[in-house]
KOLKE-65185 format. One record per residue (C-alpha): z, y, x; residue number from 1; residue in three letters. Coordinates in steps of 0.05 Angstrom, whole numbers, plus 32768, in hexadecimal, padded with zeros to 4 digits. Layout:
N
@c3=Z	c2=Y	c1=X	nr=NUM	rest=ALA .
...
% end
This chain:
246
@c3=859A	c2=8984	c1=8D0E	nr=1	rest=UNK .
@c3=85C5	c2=89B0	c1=8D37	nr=2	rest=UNK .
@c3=859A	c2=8996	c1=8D77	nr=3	rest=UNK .
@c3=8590	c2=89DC	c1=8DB1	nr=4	rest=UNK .
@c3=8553	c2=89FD	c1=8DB4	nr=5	rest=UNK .
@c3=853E	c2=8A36	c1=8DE4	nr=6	rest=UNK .
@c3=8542	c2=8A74	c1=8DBD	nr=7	rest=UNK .
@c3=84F3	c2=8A94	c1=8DB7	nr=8	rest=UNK .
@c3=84EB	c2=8A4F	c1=8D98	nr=9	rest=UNK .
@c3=84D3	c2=8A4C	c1=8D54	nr=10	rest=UNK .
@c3=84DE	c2=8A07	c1=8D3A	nr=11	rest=UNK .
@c3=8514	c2=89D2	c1=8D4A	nr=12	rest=UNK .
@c3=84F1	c2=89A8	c1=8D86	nr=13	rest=UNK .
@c3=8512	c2=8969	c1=8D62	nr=14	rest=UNK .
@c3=8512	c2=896D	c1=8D1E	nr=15	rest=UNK .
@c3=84DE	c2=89A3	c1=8D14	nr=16	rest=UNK .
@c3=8506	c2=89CC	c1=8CE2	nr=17	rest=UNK .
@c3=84F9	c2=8A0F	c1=8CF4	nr=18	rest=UNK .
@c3=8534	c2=8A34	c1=8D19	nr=19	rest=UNK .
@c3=852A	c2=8A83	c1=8CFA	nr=20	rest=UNK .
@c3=8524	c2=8A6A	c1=8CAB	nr=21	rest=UNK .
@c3=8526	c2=8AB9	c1=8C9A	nr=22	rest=UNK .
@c3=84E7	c2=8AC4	c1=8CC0	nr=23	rest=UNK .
@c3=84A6	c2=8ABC	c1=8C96	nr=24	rest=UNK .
@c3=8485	c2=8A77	c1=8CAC	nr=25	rest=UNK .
@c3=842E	c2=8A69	c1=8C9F	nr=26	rest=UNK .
@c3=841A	c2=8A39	c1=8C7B	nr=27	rest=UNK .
@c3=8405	c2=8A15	c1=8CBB	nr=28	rest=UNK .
@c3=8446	c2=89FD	c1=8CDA	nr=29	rest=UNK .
@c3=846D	c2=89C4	c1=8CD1	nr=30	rest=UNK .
@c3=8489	c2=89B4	c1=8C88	nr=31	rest=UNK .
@c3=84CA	c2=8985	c1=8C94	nr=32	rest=UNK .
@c3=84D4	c2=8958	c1=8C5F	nr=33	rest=UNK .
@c3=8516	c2=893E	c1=8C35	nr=34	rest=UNK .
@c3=8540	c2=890B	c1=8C52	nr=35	rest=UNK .
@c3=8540	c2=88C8	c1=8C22	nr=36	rest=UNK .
@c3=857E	c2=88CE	c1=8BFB	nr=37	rest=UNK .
@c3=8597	c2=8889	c1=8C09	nr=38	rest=UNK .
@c3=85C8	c2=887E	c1=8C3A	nr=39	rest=UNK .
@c3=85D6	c2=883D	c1=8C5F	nr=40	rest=UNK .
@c3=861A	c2=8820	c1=8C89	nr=41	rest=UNK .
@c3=861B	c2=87F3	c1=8CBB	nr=42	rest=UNK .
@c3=861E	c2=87B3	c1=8C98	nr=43	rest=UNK .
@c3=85F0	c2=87B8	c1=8C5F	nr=44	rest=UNK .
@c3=85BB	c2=878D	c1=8C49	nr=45	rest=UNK .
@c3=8579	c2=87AC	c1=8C3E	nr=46	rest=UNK .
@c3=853E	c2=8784	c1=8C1D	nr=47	rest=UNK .
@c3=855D	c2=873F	c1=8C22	nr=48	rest=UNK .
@c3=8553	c2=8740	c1=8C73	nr=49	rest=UNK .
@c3=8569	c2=8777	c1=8C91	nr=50	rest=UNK .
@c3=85AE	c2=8788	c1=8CA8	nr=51	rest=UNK .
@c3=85B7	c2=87C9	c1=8CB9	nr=52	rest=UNK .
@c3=85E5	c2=87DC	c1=8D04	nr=53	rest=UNK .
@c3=85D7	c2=8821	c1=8D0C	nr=54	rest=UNK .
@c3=85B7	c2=8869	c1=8D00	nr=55	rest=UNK .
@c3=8584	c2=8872	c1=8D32	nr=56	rest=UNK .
@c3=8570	c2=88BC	c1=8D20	nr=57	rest=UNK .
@c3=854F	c2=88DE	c1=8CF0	nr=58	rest=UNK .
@c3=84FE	c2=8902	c1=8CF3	nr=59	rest=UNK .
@c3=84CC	c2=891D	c1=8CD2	nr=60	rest=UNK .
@c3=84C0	c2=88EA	c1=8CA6	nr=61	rest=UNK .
@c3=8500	c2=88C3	c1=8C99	nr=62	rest=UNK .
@c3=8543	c2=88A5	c1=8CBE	nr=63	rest=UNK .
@c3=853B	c2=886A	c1=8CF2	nr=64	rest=UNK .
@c3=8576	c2=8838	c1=8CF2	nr=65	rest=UNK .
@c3=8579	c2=87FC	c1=8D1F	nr=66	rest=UNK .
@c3=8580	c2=87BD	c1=8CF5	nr=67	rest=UNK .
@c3=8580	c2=8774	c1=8D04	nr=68	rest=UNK .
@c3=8551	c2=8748	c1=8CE3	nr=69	rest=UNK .
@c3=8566	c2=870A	c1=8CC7	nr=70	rest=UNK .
@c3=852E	c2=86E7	c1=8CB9	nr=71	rest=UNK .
@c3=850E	c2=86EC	c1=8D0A	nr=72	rest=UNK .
@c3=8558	c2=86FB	c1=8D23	nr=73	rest=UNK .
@c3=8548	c2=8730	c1=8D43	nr=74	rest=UNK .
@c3=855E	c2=8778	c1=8D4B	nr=75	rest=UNK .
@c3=8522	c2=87AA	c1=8D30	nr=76	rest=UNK .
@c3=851C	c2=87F7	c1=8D24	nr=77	rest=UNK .
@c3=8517	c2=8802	c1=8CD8	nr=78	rest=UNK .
@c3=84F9	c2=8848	c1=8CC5	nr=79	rest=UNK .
@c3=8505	c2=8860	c1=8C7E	nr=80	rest=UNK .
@c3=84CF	c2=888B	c1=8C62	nr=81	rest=UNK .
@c3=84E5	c2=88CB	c1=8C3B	nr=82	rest=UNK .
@c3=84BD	c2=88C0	c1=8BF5	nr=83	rest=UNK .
@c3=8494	c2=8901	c1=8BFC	nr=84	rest=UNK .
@c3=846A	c2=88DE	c1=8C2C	nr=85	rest=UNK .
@c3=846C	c2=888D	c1=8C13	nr=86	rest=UNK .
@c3=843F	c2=8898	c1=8BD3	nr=87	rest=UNK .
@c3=8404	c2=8861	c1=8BC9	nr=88	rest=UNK .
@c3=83CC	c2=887E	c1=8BF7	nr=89	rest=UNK .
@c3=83FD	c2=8898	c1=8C2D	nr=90	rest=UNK .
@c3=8417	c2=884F	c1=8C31	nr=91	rest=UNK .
@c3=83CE	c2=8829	c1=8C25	nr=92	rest=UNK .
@c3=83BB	c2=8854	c1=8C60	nr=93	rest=UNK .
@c3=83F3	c2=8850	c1=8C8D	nr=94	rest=UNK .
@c3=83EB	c2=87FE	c1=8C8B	nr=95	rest=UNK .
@c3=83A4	c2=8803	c1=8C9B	nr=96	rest=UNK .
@c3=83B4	c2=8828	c1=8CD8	nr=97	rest=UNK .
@c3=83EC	c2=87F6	c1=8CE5	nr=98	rest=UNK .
@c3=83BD	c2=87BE	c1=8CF0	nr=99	rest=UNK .
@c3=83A1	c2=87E8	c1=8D27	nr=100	rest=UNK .
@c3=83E0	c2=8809	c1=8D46	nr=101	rest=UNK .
@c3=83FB	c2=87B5	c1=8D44	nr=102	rest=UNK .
@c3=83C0	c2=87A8	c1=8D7C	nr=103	rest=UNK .
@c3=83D7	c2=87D2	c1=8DA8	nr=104	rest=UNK .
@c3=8401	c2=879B	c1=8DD3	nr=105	rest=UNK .
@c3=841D	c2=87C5	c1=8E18	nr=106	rest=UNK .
@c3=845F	c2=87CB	c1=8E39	nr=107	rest=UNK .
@c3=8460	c2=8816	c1=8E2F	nr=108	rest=UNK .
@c3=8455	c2=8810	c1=8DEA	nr=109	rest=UNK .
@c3=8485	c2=87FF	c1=8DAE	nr=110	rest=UNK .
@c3=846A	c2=87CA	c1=8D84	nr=111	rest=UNK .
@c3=845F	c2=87DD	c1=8D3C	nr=112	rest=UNK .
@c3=8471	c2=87A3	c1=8D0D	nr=113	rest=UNK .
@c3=846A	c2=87B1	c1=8CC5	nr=114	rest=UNK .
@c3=846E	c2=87E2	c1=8C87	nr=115	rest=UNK .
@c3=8487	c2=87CC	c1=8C43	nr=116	rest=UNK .
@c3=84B7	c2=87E7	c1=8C03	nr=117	rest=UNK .
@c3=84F1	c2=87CB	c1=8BDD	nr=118	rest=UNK .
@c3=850A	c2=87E6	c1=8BA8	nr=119	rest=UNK .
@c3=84DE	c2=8824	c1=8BA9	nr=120	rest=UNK .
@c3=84ED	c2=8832	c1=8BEC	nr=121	rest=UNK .
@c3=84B6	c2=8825	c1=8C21	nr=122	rest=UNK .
@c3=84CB	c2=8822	c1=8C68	nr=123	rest=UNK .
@c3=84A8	c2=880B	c1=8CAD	nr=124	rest=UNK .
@c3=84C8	c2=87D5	c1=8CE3	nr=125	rest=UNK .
@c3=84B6	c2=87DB	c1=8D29	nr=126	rest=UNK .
@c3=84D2	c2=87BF	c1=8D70	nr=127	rest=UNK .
@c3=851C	c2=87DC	c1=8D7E	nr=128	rest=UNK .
@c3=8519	c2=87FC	c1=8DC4	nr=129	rest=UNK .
@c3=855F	c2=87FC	c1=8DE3	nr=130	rest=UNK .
@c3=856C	c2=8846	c1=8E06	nr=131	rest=UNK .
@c3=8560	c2=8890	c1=8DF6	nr=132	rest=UNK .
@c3=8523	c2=88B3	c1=8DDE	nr=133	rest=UNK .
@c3=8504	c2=88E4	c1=8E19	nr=134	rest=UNK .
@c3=8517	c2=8927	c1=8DF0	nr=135	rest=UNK .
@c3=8560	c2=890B	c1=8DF6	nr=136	rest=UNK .
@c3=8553	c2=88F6	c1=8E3A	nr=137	rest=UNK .
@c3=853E	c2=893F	c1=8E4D	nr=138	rest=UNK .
@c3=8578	c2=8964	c1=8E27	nr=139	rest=UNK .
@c3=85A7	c2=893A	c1=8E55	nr=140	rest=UNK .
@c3=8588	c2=8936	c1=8E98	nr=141	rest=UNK .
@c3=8565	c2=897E	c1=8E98	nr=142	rest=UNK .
@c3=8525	c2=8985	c1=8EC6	nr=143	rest=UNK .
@c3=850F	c2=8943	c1=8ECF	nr=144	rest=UNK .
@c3=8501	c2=8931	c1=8F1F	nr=145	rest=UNK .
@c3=84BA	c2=8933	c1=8F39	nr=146	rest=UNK .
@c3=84BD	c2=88EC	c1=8F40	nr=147	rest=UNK .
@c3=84D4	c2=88DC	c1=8EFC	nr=148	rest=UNK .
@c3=84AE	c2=8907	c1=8ED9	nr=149	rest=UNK .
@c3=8472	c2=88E9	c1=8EF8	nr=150	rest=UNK .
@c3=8487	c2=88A7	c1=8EF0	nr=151	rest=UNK .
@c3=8494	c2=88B3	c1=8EA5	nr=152	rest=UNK .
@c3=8451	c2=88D6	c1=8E9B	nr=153	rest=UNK .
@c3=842B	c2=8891	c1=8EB6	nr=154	rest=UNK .
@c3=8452	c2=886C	c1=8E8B	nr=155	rest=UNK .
@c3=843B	c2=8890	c1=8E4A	nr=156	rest=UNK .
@c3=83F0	c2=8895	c1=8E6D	nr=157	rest=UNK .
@c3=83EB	c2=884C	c1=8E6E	nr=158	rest=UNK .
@c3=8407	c2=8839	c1=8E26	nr=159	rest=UNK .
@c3=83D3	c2=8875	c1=8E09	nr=160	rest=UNK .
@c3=839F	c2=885B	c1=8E36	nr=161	rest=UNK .
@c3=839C	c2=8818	c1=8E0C	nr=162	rest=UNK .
@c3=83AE	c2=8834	c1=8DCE	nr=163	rest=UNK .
@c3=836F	c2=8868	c1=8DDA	nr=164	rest=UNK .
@c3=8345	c2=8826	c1=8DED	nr=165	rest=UNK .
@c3=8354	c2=8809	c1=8DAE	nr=166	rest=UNK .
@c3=833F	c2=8845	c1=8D86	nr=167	rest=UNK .
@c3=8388	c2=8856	c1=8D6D	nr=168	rest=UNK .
@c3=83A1	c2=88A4	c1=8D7F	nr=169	rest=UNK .
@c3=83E9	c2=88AE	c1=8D75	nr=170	rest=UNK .
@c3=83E1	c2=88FE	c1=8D5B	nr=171	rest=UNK .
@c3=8431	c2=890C	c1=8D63	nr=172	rest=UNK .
@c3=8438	c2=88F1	c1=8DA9	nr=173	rest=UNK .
@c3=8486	c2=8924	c1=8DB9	nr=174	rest=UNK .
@c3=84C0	c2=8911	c1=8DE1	nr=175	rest=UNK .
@c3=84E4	c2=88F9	c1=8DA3	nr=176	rest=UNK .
@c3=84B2	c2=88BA	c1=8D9E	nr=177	rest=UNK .
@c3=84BC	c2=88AE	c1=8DE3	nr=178	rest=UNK .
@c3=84EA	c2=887E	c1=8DF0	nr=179	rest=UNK .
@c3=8507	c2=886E	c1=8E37	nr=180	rest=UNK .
@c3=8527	c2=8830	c1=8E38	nr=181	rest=UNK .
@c3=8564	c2=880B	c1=8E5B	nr=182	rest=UNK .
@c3=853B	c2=87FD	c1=8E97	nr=183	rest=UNK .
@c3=8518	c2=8848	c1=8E9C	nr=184	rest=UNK .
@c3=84D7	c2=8832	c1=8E84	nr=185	rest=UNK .
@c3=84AC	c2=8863	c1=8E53	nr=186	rest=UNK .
@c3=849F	c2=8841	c1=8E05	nr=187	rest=UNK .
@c3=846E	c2=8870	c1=8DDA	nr=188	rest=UNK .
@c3=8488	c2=8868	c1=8D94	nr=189	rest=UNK .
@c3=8469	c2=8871	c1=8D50	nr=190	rest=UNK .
@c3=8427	c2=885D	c1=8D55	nr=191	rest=UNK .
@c3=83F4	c2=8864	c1=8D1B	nr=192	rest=UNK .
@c3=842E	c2=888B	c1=8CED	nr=193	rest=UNK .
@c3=8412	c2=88CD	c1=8CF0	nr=194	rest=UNK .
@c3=83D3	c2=88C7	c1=8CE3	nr=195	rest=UNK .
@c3=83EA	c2=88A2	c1=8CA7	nr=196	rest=UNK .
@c3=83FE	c2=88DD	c1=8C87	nr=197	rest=UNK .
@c3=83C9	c2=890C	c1=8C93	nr=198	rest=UNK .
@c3=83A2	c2=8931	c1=8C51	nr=199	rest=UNK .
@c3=83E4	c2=8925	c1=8C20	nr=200	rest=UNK .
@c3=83F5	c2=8956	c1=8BFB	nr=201	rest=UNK .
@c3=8435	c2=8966	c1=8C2D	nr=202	rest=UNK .
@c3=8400	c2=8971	c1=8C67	nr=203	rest=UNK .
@c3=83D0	c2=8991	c1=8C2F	nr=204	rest=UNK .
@c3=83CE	c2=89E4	c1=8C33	nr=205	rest=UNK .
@c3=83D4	c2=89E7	c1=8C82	nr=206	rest=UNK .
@c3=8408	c2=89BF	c1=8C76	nr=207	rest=UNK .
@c3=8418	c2=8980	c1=8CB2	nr=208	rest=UNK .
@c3=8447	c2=8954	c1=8CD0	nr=209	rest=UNK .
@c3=8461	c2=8957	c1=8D0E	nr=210	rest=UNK .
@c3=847D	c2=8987	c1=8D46	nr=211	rest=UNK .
@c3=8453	c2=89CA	c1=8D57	nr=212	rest=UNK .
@c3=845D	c2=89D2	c1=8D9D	nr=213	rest=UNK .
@c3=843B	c2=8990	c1=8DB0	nr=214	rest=UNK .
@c3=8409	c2=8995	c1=8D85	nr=215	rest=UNK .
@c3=83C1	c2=89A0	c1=8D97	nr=216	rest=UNK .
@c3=83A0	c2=89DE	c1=8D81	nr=217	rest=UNK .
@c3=8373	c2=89B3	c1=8D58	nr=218	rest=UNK .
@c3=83A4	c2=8989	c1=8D3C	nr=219	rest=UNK .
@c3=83CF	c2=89CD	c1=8D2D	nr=220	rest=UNK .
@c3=8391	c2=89E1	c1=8D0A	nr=221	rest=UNK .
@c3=8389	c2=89A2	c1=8CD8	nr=222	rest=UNK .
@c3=8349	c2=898D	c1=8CFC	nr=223	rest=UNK .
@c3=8330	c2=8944	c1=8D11	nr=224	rest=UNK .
@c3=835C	c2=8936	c1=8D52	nr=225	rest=UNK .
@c3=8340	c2=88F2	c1=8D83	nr=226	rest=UNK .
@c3=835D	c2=88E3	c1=8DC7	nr=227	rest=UNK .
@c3=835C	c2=8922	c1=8DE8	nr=228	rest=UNK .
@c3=8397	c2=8934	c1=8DB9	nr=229	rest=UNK .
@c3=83BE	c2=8905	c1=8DCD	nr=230	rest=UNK .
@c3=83B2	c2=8922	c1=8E15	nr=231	rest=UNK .
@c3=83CB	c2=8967	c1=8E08	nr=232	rest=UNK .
@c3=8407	c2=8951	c1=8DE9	nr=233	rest=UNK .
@c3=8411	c2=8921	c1=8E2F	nr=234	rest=UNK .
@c3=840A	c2=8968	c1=8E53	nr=235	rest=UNK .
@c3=8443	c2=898B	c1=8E21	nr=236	rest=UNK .
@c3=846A	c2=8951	c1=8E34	nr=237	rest=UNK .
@c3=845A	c2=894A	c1=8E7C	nr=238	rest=UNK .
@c3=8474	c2=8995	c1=8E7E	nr=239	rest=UNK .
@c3=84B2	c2=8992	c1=8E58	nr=240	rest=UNK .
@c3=84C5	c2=895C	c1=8E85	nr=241	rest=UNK .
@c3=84BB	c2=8980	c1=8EBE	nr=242	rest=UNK .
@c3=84DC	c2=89C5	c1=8EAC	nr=243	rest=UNK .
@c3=850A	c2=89AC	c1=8E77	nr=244	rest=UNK .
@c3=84F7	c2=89D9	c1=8E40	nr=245	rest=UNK .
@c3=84B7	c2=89DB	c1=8E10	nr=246	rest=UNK .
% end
């Protein structure tokens, strides 16, 4: 994805790819998946509704445009799912844990709306946050202040804080699903989605989803993760903001 990345690195801190492809890589680090094959232009109609504006950016597990909706005339982020990971139980599961991640109702978090397919392709609408994600944020700013940083952190703190009392971990809480909107204010994205895709065969063989480096050592491991994962991924963050590397 071209994005920089200090050199002792390993693995791209955005997309996840991993930077030294010649080097031998264990069956424990991240496996990036194909990028859907479709391609969409501003201006085109997707399932009847949705008109699509722009390309948000692309992850792990698909591309993210901004699209207005024209049944609630609205604009919504619309996530298309790569179809290694959107077979029947991935996507039976995933809107299970939607009904939970949809409770979570807080300012610092990004309300998840709905999952569904046409034409063979499933894909996932959630609240459009105007701004830039946090990794973005960092690569342009640097260092973050003191203040900020801190101010950032309590942010996050408070949106996990419900989510955790609602019984929903996020398990790939990374700048990238941070979003800092127009007004400064922290918005935890992607609730619910990566747990979703836990024990396919794509995370099977030591195989997961997500980035390494803000990963918990039980979570880089494959075991059961709760809360306190979401924690140590808060502290990776917390000092990536405040140095301005990871």
């Amino acid at each position: 994805c071209n994005s920089e990345n200090p050199s002792d690195t390993k693995f791209c801190g955005n997309c996840a790819e991993p930077l030294h492809p010649s080097e031998e890589i264990s069956p424990s680090h991240t496996k990036t998946l194909e990028t859907p094959k479709e391609e969409f232009t501003r201006g085109t109609t997707f399932a009847e509704r949705y008109e699509f504006m722009e390309e948000l950016g692309t992850g792990g597990m698909g591309k993210v445009y901004k699209v207005f909706d024209t049944k609630i005339k609205e604009e919504v982020a619309l996530k298309i799912l790569k179809p290694e990971i959107a077979d029947k139980k991935t996507i039976e599961r995933f809107s299970s844990e939607l009904k939970l991640a949809r409770k979570i109702r807080h300012e610092n978090v990004c309300q998840m709306y709905d999952i569904n397919e046409e034409e063979g392709t499933h894909y996932i609408t959630m609240e459009y946050v105007p701004g830039e994600d946090l990794k973005s944020f960092i690569r342009r700013v640097g260092q973050l202040p003191v203040g900020k940083t801190i101010s950032i952190a309590k942010q996050v703190c408070e949106g996990l804080s419900e989510a955790h009392r609602l019984g929903v971990v996020h398990r790939d809480l990374k700048p990238q699903n941070i979003m800092i909107d127009k007004e400064g204010n922290a918005r935890i994205m992607d609730f619910g989605i990566a747990r979703s895709i836990k024990g396919k065969g794509i995370t099977g063989a030591g195989m997961m989803i997500g980035t390494p480096e803000y990963m918990s050592p039980e979570q880089v491991e494959g075991k059961e993760v709760d809360q306190r994962s979401d924690i140590y991924s808060l502290g990776v963050n917390l000092y990536e903001m405040g140095t301005g590397q990871v």
